[in-house]
N, C-alpha and C positions, 0 to 999 in steps of 0.2 A: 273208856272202852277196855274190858278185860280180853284176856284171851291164856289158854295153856293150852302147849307144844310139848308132847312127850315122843320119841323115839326109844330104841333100845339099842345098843352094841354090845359088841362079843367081848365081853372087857371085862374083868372084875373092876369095883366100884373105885377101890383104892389104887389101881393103877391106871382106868379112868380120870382120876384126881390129877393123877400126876401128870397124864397126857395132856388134860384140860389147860395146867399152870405151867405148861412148858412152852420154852417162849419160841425154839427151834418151829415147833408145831405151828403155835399162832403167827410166827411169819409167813409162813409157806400158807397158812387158812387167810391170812389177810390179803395176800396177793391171789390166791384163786378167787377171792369174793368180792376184788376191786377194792380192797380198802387200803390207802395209807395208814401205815399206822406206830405210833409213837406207845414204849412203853414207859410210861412215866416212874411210875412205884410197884415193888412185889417185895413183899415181906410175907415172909416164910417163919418168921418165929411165932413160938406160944403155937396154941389149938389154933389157930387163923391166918388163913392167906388172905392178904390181902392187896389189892393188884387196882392200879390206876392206867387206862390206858386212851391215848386221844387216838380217832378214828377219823381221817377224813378221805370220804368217798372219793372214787375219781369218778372224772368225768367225759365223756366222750365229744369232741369240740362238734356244738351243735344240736346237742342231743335235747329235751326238752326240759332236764334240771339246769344246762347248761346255758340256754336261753333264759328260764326263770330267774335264777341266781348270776349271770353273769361274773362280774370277777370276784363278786362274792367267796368266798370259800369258805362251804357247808363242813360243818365238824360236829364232834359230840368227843364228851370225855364219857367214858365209862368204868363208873368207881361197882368196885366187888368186895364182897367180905365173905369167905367162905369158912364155916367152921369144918374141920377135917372130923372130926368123931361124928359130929353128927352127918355129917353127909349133907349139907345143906347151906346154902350161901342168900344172902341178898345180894341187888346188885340196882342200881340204876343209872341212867345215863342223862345226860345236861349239853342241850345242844347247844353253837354259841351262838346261834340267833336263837333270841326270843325266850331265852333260859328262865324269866320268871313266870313264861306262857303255856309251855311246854314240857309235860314232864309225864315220865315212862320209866317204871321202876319194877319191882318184882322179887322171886325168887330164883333158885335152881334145887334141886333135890335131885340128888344121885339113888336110887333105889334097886337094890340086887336082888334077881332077877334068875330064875332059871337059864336061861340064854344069857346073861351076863348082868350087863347095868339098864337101867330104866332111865332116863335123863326125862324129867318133868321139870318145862318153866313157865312158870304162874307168871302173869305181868298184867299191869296196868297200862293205858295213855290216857292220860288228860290233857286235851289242849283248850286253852281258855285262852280262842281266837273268836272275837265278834264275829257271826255270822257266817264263817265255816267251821268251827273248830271240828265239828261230829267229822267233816269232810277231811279236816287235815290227821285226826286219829287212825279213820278207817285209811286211810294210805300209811301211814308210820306202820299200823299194825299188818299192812298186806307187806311191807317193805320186812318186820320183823320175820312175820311165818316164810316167805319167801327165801329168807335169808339163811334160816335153820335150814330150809327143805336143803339148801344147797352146800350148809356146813354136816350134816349129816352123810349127806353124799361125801363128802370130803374126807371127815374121820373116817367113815369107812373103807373107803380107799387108803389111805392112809395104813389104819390098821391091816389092811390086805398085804401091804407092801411093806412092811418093816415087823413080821412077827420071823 
């Protein structure tokens, strides 16, 4: 199942960049969006950032991920390679269930913009689950666009409060 998510911010693209790969930032966007989160790798040398991070959701005791997975602990690593000249990164993530089942990858493309940056991300899901996979895509992918609607609200506020 494909899907692209573009927004725009009042941002030039290169200082964008740098808002994106700061890790000040994605602490503070991990915790408004429930996420634990580990940064594992961020290499900043050469034309390429490249940034490894583990993500695990939290969960509210009860709630009906929390019933599903019980003590389970749902995670994904999320590997990125961004080239900085171009403006444009791949990126995919590897949950730890089911990781040779499962798989959600894509781009990001920074694009300037009258109004500032354009943030387009291309992605895929495939999940090759006998007899729901189409069912378990279409919730990863409402879980992704969801997720954006609410890290867009974020940077922006963000950007409101710290220019």
């Amino acid at each position: 199942m494909k899907f692209v998510i573009e927004d725009v911010f009042r941002i030039a693209p290169d200082a964008y960049i740098e808002l994106y790969f700061d890790e000040p930032f994605n602490v503070a966007l991990g915790d408004f969006l429930g996420l634990g989160r580990e940064l594992r790798k961020l290499d900043r040398s050469g034309a390429a950032i490249v940034r490894q991070i583990c993500c695990e959701p939290k969960r509210e005791k009860g709630s009906d991920a929390d019933k599903a997975f019980g003590a389970s602990k749902a995670s994904f690593v999320e590997n990125m390679t961004f080239d900085v000249a171009a403006h444009r990164g791949t990126w995919e993530t590897i949950p730890n269930m089911l990781p040779e089942r499962v798989k959600t990858l894509g781009t990001l493309e920074l694009v300037a913009v009258p109004d500032g940056t354009k943030r387009i991300v291309r992605g895929s899901c495939d999940a090759r689950l006998w007899g729901f996979g189409g069912v378990a895509e279409r919730a990863i992918v409402r879980e992704i666009e969801k997720n954006y609607v609410r890290m867009t609200k974020f940077t922006n506020d963000w950007l409101a409060s710290h220019r």
